[in-house]
N, C-alpha and C positions, 0 to 999 in steps of 0.2 A: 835379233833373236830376243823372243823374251826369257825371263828366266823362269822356271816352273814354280808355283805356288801353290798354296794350301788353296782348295776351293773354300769358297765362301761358305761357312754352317749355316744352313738351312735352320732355325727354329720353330717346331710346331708351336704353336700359341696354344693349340686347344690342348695336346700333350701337357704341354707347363700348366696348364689350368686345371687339366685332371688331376697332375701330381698336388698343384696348392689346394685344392678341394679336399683329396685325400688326407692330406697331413691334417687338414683343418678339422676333417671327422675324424679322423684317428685321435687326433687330442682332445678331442669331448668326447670320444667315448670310456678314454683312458678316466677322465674324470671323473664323467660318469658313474664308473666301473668303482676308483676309488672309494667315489662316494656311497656305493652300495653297500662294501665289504666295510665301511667305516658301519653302518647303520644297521649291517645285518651279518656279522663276523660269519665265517662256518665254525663250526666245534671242530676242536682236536679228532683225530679219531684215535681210539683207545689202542693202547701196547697191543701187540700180537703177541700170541702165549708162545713158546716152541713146541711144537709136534711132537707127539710120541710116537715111533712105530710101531704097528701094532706087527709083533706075530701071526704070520698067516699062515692055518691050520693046514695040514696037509690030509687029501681026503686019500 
């Protein structure tokens, strides 16, 4: 008898090649990205005042 074992893992190759492609565009675009907001900041955007509410007339 044998004894039961793990089947062999199957590795996609073109799977593994999607994932390393991906990582590889996602860190240049991360750069990218960096390098935008280094070169072109956004502005703050200004305090928010608090609301007043208004009294609403009764007709």
């Amino acid at each position: 008898m044998s004894d039961p074992t793990a089947p062999a893992t199957v590795i996609d190759l073109a799977e593994a090649r999607r994932d390393r492609l991906h990582d590889i565009h996602e860190a240049r675009l991360l750069e990218v990205r960096k390098a935008f907001e280094k070169a072109f900041p956004l502005p703050e955007p200004p305090p928010k005042k608090p609301r007043s509410k208004k009294k609403s007339r009764k007709r």
